[in-house]
PDB file as gemmi writes it, atoms N, CA and C in Angstrom:
CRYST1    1.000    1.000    1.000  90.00  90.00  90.00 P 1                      
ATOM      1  N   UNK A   1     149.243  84.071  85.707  1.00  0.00           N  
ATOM      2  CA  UNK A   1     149.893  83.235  84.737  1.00  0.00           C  
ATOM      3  C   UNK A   1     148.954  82.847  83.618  1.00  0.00           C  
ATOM      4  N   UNK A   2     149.578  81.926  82.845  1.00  0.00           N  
ATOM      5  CA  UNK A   2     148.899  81.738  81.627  1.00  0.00           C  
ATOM      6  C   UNK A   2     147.643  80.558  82.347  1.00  0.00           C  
ATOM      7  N   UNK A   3     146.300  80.666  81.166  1.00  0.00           N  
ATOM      8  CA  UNK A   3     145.778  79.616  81.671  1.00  0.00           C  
ATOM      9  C   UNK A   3     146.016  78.087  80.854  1.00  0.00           C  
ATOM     10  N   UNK A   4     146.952  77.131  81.767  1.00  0.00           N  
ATOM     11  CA  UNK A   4     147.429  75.833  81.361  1.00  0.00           C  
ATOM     12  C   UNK A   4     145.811  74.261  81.586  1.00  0.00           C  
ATOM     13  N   UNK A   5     145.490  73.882  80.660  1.00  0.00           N  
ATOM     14  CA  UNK A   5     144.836  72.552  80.935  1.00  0.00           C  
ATOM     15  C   UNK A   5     146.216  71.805  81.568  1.00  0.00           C  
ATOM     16  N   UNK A   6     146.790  71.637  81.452  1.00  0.00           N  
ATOM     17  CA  UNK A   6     147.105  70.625  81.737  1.00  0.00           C  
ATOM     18  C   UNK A   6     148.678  71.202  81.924  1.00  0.00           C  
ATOM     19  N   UNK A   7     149.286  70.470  83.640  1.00  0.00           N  
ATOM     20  CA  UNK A   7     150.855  71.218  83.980  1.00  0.00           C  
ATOM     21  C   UNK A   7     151.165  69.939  84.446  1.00  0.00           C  
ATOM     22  N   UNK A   8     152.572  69.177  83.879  1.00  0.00           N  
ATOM     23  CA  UNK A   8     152.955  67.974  83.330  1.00  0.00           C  
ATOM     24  C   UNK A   8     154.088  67.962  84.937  1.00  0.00           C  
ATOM     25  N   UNK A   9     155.034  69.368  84.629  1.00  0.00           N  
ATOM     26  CA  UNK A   9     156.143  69.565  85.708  1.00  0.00           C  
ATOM     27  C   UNK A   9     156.352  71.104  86.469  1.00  0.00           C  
ATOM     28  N   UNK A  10     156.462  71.474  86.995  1.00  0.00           N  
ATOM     29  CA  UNK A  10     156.444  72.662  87.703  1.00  0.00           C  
ATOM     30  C   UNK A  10     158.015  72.918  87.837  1.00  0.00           C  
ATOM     31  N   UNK A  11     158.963  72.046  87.885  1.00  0.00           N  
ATOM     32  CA  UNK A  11     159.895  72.021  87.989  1.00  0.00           C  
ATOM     33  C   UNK A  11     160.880  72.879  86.924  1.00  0.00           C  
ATOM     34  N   UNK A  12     161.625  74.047  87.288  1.00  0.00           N  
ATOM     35  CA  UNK A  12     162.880  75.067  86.145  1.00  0.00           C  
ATOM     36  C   UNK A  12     161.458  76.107  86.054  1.00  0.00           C  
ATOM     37  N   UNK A  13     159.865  76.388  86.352  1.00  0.00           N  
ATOM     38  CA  UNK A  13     159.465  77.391  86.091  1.00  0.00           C  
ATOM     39  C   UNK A  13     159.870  79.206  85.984  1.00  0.00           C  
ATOM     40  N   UNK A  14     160.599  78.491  87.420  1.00  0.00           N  
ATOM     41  CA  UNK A  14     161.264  79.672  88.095  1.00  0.00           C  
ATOM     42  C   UNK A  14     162.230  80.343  86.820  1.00  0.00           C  
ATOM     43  N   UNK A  15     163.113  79.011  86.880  1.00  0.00           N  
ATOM     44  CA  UNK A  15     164.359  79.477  86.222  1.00  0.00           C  
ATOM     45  C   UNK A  15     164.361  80.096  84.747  1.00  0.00           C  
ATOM     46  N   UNK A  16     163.102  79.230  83.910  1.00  0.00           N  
ATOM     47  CA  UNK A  16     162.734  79.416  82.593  1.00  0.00           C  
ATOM     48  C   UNK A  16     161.812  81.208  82.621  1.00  0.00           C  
ATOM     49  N   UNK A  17     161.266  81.512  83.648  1.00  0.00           N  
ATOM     50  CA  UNK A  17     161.151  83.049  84.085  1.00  0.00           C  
ATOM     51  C   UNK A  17     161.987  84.151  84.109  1.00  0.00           C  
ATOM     52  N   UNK A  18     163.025  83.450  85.177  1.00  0.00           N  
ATOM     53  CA  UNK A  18     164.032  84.411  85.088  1.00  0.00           C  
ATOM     54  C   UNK A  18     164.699  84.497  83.947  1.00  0.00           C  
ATOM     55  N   UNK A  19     165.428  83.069  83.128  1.00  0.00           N  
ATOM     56  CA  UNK A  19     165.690  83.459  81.950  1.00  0.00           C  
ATOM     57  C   UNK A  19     165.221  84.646  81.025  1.00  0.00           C  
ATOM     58  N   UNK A  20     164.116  83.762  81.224  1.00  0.00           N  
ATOM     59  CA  UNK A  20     163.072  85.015  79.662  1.00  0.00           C  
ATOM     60  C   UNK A  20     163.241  86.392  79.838  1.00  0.00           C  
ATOM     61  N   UNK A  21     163.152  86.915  81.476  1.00  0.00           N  
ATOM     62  CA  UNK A  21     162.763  87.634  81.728  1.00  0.00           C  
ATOM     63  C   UNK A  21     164.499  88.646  81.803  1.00  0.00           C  
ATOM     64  N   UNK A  22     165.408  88.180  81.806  1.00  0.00           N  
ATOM     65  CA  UNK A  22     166.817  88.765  81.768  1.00  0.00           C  
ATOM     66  C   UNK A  22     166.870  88.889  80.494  1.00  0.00           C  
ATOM     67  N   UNK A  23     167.023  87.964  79.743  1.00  0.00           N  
ATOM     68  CA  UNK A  23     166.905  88.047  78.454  1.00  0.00           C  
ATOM     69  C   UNK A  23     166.356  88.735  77.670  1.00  0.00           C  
ATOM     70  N   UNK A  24     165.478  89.373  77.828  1.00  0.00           N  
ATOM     71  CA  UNK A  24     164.638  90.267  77.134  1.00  0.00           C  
ATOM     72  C   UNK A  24     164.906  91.747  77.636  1.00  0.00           C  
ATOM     73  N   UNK A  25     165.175  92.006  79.050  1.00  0.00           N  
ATOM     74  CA  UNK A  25     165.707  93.188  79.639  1.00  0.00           C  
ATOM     75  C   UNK A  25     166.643  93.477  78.242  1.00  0.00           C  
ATOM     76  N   UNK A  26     167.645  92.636  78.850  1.00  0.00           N  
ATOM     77  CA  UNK A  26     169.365  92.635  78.126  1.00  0.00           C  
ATOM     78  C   UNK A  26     169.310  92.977  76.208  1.00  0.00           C  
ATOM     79  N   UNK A  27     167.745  92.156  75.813  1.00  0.00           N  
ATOM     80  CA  UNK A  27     167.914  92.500  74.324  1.00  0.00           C  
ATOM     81  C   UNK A  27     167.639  93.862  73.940  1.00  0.00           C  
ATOM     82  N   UNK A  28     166.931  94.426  75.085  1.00  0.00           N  
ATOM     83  CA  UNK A  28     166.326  96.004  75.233  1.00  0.00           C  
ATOM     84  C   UNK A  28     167.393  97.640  75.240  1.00  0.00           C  
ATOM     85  N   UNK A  29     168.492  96.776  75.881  1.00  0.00           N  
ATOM     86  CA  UNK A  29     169.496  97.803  76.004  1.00  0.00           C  
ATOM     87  C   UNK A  29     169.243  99.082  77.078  1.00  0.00           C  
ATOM     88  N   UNK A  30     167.874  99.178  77.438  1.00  0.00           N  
ATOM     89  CA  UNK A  30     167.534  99.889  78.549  1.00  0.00           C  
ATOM     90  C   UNK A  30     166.402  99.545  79.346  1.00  0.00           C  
ATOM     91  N   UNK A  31     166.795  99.677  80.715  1.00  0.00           N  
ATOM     92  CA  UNK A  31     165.832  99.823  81.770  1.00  0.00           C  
ATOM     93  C   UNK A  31     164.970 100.617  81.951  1.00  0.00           C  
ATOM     94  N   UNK A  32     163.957 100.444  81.861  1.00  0.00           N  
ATOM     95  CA  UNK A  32     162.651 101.055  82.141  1.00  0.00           C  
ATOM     96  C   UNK A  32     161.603 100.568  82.644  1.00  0.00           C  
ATOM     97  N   UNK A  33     159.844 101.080  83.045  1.00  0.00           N  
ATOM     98  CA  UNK A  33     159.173 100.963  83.596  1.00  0.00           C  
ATOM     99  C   UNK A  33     158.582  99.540  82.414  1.00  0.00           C  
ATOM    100  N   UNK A  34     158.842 100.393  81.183  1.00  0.00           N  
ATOM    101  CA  UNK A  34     157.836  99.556  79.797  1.00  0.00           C  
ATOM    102  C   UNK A  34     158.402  98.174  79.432  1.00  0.00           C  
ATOM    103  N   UNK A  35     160.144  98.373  79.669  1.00  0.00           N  
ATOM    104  CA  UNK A  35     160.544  97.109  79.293  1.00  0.00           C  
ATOM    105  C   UNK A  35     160.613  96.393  80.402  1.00  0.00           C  
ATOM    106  N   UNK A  36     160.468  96.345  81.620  1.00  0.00           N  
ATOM    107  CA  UNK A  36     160.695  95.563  82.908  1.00  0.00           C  
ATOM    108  C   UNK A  36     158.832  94.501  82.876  1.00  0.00           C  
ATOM    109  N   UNK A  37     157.843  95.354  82.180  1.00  0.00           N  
ATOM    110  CA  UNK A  37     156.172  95.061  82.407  1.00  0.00           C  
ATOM    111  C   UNK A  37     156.573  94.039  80.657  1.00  0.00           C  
ATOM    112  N   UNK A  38     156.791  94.270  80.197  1.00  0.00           N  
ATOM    113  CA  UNK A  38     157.398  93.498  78.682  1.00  0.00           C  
ATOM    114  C   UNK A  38     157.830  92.498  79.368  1.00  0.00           C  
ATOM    115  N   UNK A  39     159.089  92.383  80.063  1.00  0.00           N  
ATOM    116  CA  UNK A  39     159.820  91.328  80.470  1.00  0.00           C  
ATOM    117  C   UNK A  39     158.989  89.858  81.640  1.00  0.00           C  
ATOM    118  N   UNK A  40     158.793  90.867  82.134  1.00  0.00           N  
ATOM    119  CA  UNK A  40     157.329  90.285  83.448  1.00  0.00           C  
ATOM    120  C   UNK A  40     156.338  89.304  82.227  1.00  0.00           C  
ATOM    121  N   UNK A  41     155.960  90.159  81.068  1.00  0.00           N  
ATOM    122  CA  UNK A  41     154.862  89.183  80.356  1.00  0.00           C  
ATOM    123  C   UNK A  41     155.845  87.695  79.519  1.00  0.00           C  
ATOM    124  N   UNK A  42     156.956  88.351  79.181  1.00  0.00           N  
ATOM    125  CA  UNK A  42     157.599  87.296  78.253  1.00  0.00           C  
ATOM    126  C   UNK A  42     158.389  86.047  79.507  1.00  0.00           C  
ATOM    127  N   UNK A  43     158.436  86.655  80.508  1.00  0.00           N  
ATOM    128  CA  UNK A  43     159.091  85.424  81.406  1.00  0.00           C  
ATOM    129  C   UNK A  43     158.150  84.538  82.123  1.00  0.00           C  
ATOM    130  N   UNK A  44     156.850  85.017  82.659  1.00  0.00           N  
ATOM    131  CA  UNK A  44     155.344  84.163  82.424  1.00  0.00           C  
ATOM    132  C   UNK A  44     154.942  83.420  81.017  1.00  0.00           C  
ATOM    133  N   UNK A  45     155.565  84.177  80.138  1.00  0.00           N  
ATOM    134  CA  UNK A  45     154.831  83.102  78.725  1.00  0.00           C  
ATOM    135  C   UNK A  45     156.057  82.269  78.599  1.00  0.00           C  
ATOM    136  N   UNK A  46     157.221  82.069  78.887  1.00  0.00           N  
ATOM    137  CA  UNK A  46     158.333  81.037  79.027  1.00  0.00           C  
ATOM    138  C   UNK A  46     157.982  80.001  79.494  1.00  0.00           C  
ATOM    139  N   UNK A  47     157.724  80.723  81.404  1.00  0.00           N  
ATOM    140  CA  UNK A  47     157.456  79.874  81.803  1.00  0.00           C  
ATOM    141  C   UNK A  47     156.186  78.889  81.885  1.00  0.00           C  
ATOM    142  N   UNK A  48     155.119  79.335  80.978  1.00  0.00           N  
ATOM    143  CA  UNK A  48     154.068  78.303  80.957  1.00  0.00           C  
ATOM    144  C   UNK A  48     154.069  77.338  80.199  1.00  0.00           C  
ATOM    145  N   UNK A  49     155.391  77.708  79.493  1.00  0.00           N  
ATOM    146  CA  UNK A  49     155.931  76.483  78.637  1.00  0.00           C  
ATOM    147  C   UNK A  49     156.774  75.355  79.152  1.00  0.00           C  
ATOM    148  N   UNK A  50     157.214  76.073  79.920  1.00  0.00           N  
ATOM    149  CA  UNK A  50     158.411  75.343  80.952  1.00  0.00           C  
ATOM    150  C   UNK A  50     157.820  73.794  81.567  1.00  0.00           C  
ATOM    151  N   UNK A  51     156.556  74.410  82.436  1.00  0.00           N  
ATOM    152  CA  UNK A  51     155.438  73.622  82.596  1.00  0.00           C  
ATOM    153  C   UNK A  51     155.119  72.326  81.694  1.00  0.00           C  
ATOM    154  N   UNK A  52     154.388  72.202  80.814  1.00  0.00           N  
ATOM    155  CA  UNK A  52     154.012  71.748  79.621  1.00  0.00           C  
ATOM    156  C   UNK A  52     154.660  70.723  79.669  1.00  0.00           C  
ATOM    157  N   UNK A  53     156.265  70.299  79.744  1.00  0.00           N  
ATOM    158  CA  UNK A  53     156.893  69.306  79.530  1.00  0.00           C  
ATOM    159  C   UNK A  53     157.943  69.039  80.721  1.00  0.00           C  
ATOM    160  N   UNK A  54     158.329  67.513  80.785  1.00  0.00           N  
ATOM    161  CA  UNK A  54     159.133  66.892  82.041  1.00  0.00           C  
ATOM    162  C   UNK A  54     160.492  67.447  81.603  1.00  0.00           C  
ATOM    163  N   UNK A  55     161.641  67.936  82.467  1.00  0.00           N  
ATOM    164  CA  UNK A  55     162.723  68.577  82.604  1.00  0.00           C  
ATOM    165  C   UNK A  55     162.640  69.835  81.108  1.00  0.00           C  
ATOM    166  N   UNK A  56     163.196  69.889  79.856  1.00  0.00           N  
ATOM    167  CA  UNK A  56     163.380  70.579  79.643  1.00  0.00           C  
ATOM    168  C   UNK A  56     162.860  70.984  78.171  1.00  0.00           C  
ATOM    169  N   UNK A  57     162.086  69.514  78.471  1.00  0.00           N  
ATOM    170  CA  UNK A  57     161.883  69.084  76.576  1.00  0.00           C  
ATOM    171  C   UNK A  57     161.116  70.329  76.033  1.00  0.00           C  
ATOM    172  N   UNK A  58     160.210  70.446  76.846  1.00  0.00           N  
ATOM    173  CA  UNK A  58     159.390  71.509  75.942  1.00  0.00           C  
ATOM    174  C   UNK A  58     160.095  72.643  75.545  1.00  0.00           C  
ATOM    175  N   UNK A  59     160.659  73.307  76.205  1.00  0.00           N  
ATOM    176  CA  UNK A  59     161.684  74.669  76.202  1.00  0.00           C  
ATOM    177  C   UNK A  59     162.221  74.012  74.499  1.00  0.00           C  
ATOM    178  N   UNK A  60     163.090  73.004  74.845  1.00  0.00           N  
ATOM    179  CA  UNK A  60     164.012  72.811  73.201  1.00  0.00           C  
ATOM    180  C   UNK A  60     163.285  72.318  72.220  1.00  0.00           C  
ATOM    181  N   UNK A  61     161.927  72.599  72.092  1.00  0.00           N  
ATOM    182  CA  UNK A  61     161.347  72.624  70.873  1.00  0.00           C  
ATOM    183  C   UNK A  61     160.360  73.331  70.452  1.00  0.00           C  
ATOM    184  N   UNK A  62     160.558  74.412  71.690  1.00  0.00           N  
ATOM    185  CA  UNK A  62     160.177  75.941  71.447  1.00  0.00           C  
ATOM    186  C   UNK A  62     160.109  76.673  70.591  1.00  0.00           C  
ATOM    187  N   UNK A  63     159.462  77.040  69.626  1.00  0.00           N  
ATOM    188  CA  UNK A  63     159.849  78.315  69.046  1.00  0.00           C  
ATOM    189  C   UNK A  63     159.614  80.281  69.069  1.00  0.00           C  
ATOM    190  N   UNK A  64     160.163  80.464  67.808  1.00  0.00           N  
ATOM    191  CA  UNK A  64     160.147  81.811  68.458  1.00  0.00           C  
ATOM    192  C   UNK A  64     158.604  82.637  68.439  1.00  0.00           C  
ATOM    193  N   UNK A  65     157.876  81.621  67.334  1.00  0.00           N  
ATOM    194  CA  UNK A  65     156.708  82.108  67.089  1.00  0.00           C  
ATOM    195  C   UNK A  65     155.737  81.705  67.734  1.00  0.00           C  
ATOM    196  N   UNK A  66     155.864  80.181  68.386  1.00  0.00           N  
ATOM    197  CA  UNK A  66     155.203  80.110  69.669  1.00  0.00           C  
ATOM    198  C   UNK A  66     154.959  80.993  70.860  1.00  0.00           C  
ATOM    199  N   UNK A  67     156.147  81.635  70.958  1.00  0.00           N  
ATOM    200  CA  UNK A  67     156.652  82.505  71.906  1.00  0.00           C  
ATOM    201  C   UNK A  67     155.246  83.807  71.540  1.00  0.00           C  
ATOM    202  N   UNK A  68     155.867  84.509  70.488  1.00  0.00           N  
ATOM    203  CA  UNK A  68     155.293  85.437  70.340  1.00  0.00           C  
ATOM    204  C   UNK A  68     153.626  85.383  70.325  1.00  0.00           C  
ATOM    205  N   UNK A  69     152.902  84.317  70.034  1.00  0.00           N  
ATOM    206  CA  UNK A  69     151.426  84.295  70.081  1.00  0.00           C  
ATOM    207  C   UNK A  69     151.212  84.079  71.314  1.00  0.00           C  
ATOM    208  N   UNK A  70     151.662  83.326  72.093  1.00  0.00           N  
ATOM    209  CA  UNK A  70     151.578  83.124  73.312  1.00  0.00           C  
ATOM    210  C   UNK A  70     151.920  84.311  74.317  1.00  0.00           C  
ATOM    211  N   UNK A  71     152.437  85.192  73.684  1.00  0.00           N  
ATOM    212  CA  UNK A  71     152.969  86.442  74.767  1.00  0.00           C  
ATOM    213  C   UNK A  71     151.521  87.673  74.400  1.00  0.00           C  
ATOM    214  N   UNK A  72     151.548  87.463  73.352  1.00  0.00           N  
ATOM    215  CA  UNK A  72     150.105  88.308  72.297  1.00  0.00           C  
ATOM    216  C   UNK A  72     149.028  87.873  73.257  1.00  0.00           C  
ATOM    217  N   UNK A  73     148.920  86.273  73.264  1.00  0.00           N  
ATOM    218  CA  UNK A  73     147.235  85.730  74.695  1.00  0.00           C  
ATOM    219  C   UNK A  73     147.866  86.667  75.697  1.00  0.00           C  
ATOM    220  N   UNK A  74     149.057  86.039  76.679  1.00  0.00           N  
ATOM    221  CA  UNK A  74     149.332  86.520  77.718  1.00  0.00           C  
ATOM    222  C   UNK A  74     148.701  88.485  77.646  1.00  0.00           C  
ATOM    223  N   UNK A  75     149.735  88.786  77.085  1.00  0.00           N  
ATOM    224  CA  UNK A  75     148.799  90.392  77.479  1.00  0.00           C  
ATOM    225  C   UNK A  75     147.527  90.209  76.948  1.00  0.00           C  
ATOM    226  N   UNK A  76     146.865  90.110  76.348  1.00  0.00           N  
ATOM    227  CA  UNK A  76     145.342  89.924  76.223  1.00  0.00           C  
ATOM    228  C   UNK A  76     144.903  90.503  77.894  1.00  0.00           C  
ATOM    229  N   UNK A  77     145.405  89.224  78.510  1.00  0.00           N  
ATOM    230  CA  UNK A  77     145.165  88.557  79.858  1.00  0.00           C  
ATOM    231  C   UNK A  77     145.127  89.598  80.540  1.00  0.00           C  
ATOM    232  N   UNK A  78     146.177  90.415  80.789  1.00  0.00           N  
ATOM    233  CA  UNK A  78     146.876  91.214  81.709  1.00  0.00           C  
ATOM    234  C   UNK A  78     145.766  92.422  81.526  1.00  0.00           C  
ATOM    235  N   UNK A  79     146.427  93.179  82.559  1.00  0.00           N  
ATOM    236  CA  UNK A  79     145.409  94.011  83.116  1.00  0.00           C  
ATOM    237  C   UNK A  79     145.989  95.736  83.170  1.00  0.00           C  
ATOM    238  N   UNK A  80     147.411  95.318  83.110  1.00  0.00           N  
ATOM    239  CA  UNK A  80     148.106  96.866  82.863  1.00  0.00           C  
ATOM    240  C   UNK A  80     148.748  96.723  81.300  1.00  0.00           C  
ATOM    241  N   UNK A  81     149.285  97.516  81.266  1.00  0.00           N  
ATOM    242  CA  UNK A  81     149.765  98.065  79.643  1.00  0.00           C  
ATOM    243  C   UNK A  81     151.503  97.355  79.586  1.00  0.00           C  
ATOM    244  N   UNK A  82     151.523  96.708  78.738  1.00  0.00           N  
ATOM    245  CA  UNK A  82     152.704  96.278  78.196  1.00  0.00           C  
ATOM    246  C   UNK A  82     153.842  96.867  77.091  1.00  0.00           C  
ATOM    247  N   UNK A  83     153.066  97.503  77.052  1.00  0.00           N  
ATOM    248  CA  UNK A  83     154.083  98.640  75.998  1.00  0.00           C  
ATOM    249  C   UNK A  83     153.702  97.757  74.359  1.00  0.00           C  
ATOM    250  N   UNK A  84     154.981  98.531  73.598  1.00  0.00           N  
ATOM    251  CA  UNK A  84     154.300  97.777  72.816  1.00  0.00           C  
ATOM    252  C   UNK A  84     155.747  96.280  72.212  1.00  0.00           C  
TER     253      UNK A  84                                                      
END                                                                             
């Protein structure tokens, strides 16, 4: 996972994962090896947001560009290939 100073709630991680992580399948239009390792990174960078704040706050003041720099660290991180 991402590395967090500081994890406020642990609570919807799951769910804010699976979200991301359907969600991004579904925007893909196909299943594959590249978009499933894509999806895996963007539903870890959701959810380290998820974290961050008590029930849901952080998520709804999310953005999309948060998202994306934060998914940019995340693979940094990672250790296999994310496609692009």
């Amino acid at each position: 996972g991402y590395p967090l100073e500081i994890v406020r709630d642990p609570t919807g991680a799951g769910d804010a994962f699976a979200g991301a992580f359907m969600g991004f399948v579904d925007s893909q239009g196909d299943i594959n090896p590249t978009t499933l390792r894509q999806a895996t990174v963007y539903g870890c960078t959701v959810a380290s947001f998820q974290v961050e704040g008590f029930g849901p706050e952080r998520l709804l003041s999310l953005t999309r560009d948060e998202v994306e720099s934060r998914y940019r660290e995340m693979r940094a991180l990672t250790i296999f290939e994310a496609g692009e």
